[in-house]
ZAMARGU-4260 file (C-alpha; in steps of 0.2 Angstrom, whole numbers, plus 5000, padded with zeros to 4 digits):
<rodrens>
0) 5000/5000/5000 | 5006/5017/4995 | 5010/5030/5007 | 4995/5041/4998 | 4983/5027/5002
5) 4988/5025/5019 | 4982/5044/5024 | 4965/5041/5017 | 4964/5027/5028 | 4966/5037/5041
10) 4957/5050/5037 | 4942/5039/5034 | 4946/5030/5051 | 4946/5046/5060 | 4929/5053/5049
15) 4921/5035/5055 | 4928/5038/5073 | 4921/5056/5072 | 4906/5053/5066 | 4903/5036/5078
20) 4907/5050/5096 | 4893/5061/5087 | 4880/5047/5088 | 4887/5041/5104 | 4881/5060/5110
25) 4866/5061/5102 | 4859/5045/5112 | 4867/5053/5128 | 4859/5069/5125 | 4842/5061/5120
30) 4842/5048/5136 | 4847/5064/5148 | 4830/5072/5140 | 4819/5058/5142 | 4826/5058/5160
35) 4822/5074/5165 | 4805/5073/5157 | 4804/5057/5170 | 4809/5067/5182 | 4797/5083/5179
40) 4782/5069/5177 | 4787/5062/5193 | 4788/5078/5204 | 4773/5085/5195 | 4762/5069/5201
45) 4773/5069/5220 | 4769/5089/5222 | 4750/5082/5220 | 4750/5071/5231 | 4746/5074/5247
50) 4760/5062/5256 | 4774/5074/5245 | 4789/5080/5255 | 4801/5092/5252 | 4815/5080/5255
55) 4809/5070/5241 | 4810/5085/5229 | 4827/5090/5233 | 4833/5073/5229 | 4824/5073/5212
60) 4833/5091/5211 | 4851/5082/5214 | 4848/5068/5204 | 4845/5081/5188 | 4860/5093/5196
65) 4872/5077/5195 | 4866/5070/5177 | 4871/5087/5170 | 4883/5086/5153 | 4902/5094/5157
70) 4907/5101/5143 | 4924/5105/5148 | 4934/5123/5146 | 4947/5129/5135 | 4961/5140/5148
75) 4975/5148/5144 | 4990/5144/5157 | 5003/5156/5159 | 5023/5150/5157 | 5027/5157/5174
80) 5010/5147/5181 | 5022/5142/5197 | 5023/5161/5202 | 5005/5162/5204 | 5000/5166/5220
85) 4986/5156/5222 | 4994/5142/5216 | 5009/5146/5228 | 4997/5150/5242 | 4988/5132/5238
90) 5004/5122/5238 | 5011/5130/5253 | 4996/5127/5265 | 4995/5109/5258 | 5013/5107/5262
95) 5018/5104/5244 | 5035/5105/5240 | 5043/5115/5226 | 5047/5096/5219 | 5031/5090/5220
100) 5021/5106/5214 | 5031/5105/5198 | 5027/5089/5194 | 5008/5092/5197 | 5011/5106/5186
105) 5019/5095/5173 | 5005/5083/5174 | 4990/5093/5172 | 4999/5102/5156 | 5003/5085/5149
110) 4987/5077/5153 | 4977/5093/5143 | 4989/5090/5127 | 4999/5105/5132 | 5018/5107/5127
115) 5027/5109/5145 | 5042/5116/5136 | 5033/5132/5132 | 5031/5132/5151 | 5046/5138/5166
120) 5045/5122/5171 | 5061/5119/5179 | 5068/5116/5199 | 5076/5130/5201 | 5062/5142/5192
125) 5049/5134/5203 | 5059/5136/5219 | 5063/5153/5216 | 5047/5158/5211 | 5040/5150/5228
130) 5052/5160/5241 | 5048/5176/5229 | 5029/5177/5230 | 5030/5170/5248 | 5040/5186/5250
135) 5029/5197/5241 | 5012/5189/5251 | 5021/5189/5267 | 5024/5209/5264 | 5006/5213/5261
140) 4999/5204/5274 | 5012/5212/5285 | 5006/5228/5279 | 4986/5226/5279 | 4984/5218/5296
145) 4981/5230/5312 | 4979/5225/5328 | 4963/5227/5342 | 4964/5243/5351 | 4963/5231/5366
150) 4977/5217/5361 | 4980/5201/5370 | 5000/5196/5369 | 5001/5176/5367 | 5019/5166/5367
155) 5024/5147/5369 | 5040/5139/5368 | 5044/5123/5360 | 5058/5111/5354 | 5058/5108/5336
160) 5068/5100/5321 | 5080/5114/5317 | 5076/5118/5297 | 5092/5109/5288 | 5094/5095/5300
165) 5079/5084/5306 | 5092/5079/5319 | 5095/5091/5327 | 5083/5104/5338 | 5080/5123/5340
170) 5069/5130/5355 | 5058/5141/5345 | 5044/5153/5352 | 5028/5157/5343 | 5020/5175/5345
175) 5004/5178/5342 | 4991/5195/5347 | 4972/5193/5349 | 4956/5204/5350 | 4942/5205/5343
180) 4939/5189/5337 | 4955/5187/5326 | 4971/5182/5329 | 4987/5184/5321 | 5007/5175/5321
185) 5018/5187/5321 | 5032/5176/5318 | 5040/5160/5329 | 5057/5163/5335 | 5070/5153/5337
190) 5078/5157/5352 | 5097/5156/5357 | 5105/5141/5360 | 5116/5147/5372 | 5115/5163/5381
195) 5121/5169/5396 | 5104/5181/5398 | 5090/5176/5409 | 5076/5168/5401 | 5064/5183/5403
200) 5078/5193/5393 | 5079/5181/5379 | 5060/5182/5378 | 5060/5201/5378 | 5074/5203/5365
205) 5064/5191/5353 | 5048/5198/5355 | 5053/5216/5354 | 5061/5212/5337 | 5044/5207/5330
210) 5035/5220/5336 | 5049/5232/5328 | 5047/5221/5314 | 5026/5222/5312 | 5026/5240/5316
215) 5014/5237/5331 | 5009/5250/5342 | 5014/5245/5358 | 5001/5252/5367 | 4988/5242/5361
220) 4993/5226/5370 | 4983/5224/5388 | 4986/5208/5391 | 4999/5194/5393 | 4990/5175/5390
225) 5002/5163/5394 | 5007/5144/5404 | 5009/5149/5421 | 5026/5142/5424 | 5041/5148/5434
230) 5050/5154/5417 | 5035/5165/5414 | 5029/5172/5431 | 5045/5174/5440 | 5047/5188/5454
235) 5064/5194/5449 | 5067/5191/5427 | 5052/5181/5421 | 5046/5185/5403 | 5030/5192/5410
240) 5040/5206/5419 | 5054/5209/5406 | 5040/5212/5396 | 5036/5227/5404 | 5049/5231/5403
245) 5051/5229/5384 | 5034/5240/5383 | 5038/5253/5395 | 5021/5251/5404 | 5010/5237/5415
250) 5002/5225/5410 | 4987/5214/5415 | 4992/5198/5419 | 4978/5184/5410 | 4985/5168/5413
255) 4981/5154/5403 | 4963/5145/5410 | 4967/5130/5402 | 4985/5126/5408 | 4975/5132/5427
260) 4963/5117/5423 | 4977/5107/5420 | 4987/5109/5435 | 4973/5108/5446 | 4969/5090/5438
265) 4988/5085/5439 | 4988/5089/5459 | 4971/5079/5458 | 4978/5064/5450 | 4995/5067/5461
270) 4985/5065/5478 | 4975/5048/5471 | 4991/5040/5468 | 4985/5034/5452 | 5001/5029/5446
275) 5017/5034/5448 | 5031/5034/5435 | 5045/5045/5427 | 5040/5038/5410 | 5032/5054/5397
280) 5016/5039/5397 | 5005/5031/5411 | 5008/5015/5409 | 4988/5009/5411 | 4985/5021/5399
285) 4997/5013/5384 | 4991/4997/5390 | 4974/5001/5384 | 4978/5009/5368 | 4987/4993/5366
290) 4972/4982/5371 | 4959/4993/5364 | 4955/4984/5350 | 4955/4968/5358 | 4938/4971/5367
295) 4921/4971/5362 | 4916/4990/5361 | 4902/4988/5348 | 4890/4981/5361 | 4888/4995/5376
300) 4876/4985/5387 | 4890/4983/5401 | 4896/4996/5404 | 4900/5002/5422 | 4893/5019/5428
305) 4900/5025/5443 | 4889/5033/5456 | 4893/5051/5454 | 4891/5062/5471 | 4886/5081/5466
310) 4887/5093/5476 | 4874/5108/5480 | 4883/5120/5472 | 4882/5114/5454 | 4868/5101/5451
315) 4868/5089/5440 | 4855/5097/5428 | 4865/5112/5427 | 4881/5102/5422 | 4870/5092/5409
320) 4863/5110/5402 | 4880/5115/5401 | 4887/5100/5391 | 4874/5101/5377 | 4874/5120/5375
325) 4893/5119/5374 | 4892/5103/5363 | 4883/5116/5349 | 4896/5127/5349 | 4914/5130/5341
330) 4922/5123/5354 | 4915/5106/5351 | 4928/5096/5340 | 4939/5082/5343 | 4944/5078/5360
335) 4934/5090/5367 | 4917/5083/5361 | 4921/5067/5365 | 4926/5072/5382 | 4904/5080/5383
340) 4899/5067/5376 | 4907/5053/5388 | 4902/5066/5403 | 4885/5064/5399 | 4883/5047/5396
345) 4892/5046/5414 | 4878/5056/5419 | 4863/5049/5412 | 4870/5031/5413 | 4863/5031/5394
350) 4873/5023/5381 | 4863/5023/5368 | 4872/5031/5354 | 4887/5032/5359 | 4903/5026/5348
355) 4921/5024/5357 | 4934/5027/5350 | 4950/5021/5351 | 4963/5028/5363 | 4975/5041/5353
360) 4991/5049/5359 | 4992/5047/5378 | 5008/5060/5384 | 5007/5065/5400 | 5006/5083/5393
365) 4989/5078/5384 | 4976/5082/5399 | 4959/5079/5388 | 4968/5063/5383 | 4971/5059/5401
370) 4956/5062/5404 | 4946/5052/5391 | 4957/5036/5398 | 4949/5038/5413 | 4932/5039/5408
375) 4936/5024/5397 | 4945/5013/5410 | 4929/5016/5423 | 4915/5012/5411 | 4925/4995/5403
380) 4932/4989/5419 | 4918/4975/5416 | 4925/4971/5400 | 4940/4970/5404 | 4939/4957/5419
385) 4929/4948/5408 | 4940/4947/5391 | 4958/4952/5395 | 4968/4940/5405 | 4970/4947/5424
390) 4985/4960/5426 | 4983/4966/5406 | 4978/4983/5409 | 4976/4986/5430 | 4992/4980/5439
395) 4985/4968/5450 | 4970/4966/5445 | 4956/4954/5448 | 4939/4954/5451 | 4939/4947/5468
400) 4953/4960/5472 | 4942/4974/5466 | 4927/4968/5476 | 4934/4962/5493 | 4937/4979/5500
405) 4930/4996/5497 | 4946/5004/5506 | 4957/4994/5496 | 4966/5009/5486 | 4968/4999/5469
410) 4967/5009/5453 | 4950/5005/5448 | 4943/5015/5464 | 4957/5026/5461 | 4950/5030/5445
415) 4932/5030/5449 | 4935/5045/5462 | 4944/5056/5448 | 4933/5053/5435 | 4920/5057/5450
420) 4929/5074/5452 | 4933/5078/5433 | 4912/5076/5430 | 4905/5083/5445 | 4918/5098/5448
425) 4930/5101/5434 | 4919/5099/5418 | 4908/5112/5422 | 4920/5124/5424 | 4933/5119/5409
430) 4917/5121/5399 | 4914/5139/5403 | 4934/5143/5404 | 4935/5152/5389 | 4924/5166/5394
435) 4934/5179/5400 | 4920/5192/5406 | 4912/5179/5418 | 4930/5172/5424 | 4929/5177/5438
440) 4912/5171/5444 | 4915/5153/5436 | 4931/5155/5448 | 4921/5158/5462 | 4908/5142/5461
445) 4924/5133/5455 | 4931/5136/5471 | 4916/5135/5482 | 4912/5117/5473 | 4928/5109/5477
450) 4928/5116/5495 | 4911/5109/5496 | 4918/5089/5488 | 4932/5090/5500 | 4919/5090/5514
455) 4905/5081/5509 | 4912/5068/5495 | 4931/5065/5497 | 4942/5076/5507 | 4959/5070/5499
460) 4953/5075/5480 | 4944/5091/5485 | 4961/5096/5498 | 4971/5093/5483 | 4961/5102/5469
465) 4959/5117/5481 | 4975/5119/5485 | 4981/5119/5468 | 4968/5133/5463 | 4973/5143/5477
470) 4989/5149/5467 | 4978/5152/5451 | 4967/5163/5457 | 4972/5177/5444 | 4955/5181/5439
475) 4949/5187/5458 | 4963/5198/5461 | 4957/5216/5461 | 4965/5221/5444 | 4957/5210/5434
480) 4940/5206/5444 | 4931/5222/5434 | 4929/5211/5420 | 4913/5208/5428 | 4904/5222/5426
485) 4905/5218/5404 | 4896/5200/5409 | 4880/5196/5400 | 4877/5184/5413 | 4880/5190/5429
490) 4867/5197/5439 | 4862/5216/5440 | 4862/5213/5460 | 4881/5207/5459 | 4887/5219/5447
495) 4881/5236/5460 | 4888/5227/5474 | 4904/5226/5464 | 4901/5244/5458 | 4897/5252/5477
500) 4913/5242/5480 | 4925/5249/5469 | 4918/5265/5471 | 4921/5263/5491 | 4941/5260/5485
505) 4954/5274/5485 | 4964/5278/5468 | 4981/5273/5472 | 4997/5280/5460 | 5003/5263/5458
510) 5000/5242/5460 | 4998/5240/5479 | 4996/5221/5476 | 5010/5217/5465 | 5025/5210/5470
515) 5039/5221/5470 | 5035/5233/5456 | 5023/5238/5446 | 5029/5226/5434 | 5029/5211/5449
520) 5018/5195/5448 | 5001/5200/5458 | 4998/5193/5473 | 4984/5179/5473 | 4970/5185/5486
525) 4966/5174/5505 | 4950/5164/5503 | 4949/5162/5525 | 4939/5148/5534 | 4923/5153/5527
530) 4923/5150/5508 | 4904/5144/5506 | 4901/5162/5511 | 4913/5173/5499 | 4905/5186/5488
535) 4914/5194/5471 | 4914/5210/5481 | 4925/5204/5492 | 4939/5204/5481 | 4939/5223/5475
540) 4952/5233/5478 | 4963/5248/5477 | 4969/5239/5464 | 4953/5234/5455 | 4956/5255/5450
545) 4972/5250/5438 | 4962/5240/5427 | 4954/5254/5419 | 4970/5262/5419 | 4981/5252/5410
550) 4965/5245/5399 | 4960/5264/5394 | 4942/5261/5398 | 4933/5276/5405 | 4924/5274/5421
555) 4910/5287/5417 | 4897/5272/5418 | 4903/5266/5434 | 4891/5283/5442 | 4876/5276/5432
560) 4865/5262/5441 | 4870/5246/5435 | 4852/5246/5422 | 4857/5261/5413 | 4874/5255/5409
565) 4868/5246/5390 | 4862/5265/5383 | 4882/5270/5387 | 4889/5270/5371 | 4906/5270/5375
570) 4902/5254/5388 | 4895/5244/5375 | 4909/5246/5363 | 4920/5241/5380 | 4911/5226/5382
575) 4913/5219/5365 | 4931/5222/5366 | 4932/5212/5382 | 4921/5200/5377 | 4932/5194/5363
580) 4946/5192/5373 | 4955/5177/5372 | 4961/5169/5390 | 4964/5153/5384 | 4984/5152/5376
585) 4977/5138/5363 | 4981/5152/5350 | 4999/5148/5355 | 4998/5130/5355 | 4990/5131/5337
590) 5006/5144/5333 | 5016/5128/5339 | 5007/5117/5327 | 5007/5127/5311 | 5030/5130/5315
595) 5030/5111/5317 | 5020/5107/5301 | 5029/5118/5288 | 5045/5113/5295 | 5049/5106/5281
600) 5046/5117/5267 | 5061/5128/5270 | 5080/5129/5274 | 5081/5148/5277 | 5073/5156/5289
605) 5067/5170/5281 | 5058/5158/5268 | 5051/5150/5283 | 5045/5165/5291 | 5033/5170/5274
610) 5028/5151/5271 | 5019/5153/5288 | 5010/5169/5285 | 5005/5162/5267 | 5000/5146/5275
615) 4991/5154/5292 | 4981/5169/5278 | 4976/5154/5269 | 4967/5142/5283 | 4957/5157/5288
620) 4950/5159/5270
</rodrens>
């Protein structure tokens, strides 16, 4: 066959081909229409008849939606597509390398019959084009951004893999400032690895330089937010008073609720005697998550419920009102909504839709995990006699053991009386920690229900949680306990006791209750003998004066009674402000996250600094 005859053939194979895809077409255009005439007949006669539904129609609406014909689209793609910044914005926050984006690139070209050598396609042209558009995003969100009036100052240190050897580790520190519902990562520095300075003088260097760095105006930060450890609260060079120093003014101390929580359930779990071990894990606790999936946790008919002792001060309706407003809400993800929801079934002894979940990461940092555990370990004790071998998961263990004695301290009892505490006492309060205007009073019944366990329910658990929170009183001492009067929930009656308290208190020139300086730690307040019978009032102040000053609120609504305060303007605008606040340091902990998960995306730490503003801008889009 000649070579003139062989491309007729195929041009009459391709004419055949052509004209066999336009037939194909044709049928799939004429079924899709004798389809959605089935469809209009059928929701004609469902709309009358009387059993119709709504539900029914939208369904006939997304079966027609997903039959739809896609055409397709013609695009034109740039030859410097990698510079893009969305595309550079998406690979960064997906972790995408500049490697792996190319080939993607590549790919999609290819696969749409494109030349890639029209394209920059190469290694060094996609990396550059990655650090310069990071640059050039970084910049402009740098420049947009503007804090609260009323700021929040959040830091957190953590070891990480340095960024050109996965061997080695840098102590870096992310910075973060909140209000008014947003908050923004100025940067995570790494701190020295050796230095002679304190550690509140390495704190205050770094966080000076990115403040320089974002321009802020310094006096919009009101508040620290931070772990209340020694490195932080010091007396003498901690970073909460060498930043002071760094500001040139005080500042109101709001430590961290949630690392309060967690201390007071540490010297809770300390007293019981649950386990002790220097290991990073509790050892009962590995041996479950080892175990888990040995026992039978689709059937839920065994379960133990312990019998809960509550106590006057918060009943048990309150606590399950509490759980299920809070199990709507943003909070409600993760380990937290298993937590509520394993707290009510505790409650209710009601099982009936509940799924466990296997055990997770189990560090002894991980409170909610410690505290799922527990839950866990109470309610299968049962199964676990019954289908682990004795000694598997509770050293010792046996049921005639656990049964012999009720003063036998083994660690199921052990565990039933913290799991008694965490429902009865400590859930209701973590659930409304993060309210920084009503602190103070969830502070207050805190404190008066543990006092009220440690006489009435168990005196060692109730001793042990008290004494913990009497060093973590921060939201009653007299600086900070005016965030009461910008509650919604707190009652007119309180708020004038409180207001014909502070108006009863002399204006002093500086902190009387500070220790030291201006700049010093405050001093936690005495709760005396009688705690059942302490008011809010009786933590005002001289002090309870400076909050206003260093906060710049005016105190013209203070001379108003309590009822005419929401026609105050400028009391309003305060409130919402301080309602936003952000007491909790999670915004840190989520700073430590996002530096640990872009780790790897850069060697330079100026590159590395953009990839996280790229990558933080994105997630909140």
């Amino acid at each position: 066959m000649g070579s003139q005859d062989k491309v007729l053939e195929q041009r009459v194979k391709r004419k055949l081909q052509r004209e066999e895809a336009e037939r194909n077409r044709i049928e799939q255009e004429a079924k899709r229409i004798a389809t959605d005439e089935t469809i209009a007949m059928l929701s004609s006669s469902i709309s009358q008849s009387e059993d119709s539904s709504g539900e029914t129609s939208t369904k006939i609406d997304e079966a027609r939606q997903h039959r739809a014909f896609k055409t397709g689209q013609q695009l034109f793609i740039p030859p410097d597509i990698l510079s893009n910044k969305n595309v550079v914005e998406c690979f960064t926050r997906n972790k995408i390398t500049p490697t792996a984006g190319l080939a993607v690139i590549t790919s999609i070209i290819t696969a749409c019959g494109g030349d890639t050598s029209k394209f920059k396609l190469s290694y060094g042209t996609s990396y550059r084009f990655r650090i310069s558009a990071a640059k050039e995003m970084a910049e402009k969100i740098k420049d947009e951004w503007r804090p609260a009036p009323i700021s929040v100052l959040h830091w957190d240190e953590k070891l990480m893999n340095t960024l050109d050897d996965k061997y080695q580790s840098d102590e870096r520190m992310p910075v973060l400032l909140s209000g008014l519902g947003q908050t923004k990562l100025l940067g995570v520095c790494k701190l020295p690895e050796k230095s002679t300075d304190k550690h509140g003088l390495v704190v205050q260097s770094s966080v000076g330089e990115l403040l320089d760095d974002w321009q802020v105006d310094r006096d919009c930060i009101k508040f620290f937010s931070f772990d209340t450890t020694s490195s932080n609260t010091g007396h003498l060079t901690a970073a909460c008073i060498q930043l002071q120093v760094e500001l040139e003014k005080a500042v109101l101390w709001a430590a961290c609720r949630h690392h309060i929580g967690e201390i007071v359930l540490t010297h809770v779990w300390d007293a019981l005697d649950v386990e002790v071990s220097k290991s990073p894990e509790i050892s009962i606790f590995h041996r479950l998550r080892d175990e888990f999936k040995s026992l039978t946790t689709k059937d839920l008919t065994d379960l133990v419920y312990p019998d809960l002792s509550f106590t006057k001060s918060i009943p048990k309706e309150d606590i399950l009102s509490a759980i299920e407003m809070a199990m709507k809400s943003k909070m409600a993800r993760d380990d937290y909504r298993e937590v509520m929801e394993l707290s009510k079934v505790l409650i209710t002894q009601d099982a009936k839709n509940l799924t466990l979940k296997k055990v997770g990461a189990i560090h002894k940092a991980r409170w909610m995990a410690k505290i799922l555990c527990s839950f866990k370990l109470v309610m299968l004790q049962d199964k676990i006699m019954k289908e682990l071998p004795p000694g598997t998961i509770f050293s010792g263990s046996s049921k005639a053991t656990r049964r012999s004695s009720q003063t036998m301290r083994v660690q199921e009892t052990k565990l039933e009386k913290f799991v008694n505490f965490v429902v009865v006492v400590y859930i209701p309060w973590w659930i409304t920690c993060g309210s920084a205007t009503d602190a103070a009073e969830h502070d207050l019944l805190f404190i008066k229900a543990m006092d009220e366990y440690r006489e009435n329910v168990d005196t060692v658990v109730g001793q042990a949680a008290l004494s913990a929170f009497r060093n973590h009183m921060w939201y009653l001492t007299p600086e900070l306990l005016p965030l009461c009067f910008f509650s919604d929930h707190l009652e007119d009656e309180k708020k004038e006791k409180l207001r014909q308290g502070i108006l009863s208190q002399p204006k002093e020139a500086d902190f009387l209750n500070r220790k030291g300086s201006a700049f010093g730690k405050p001093n936690m307040p005495e709760l005396g003998s009688k705690i059942g019978d302490i008011e809010l009032q009786d933590f005002i102040g001289p002090d309870s004066w400076k909050f206003f000053e260093v906060t710049g609120i005016s105190t013209e609504f203070l001379k108003e009674p309590v009822n005419l305060w929401n026609e105050i303007t400028t009391f309003n605008e305060s409130r919402i402000a301080l309602k936003g606040l952000q007491v909790k340091n999670d915004a840190a902990e989520r700073g430590v996250k996002l530096a640990h998960d872009f780790l790897g995306l850069a060697i330079k730490e100026d590159n590395y600094q953009n990839i996280l503003q790229v990558a933080e801008n994105n997630r909140k889009k």
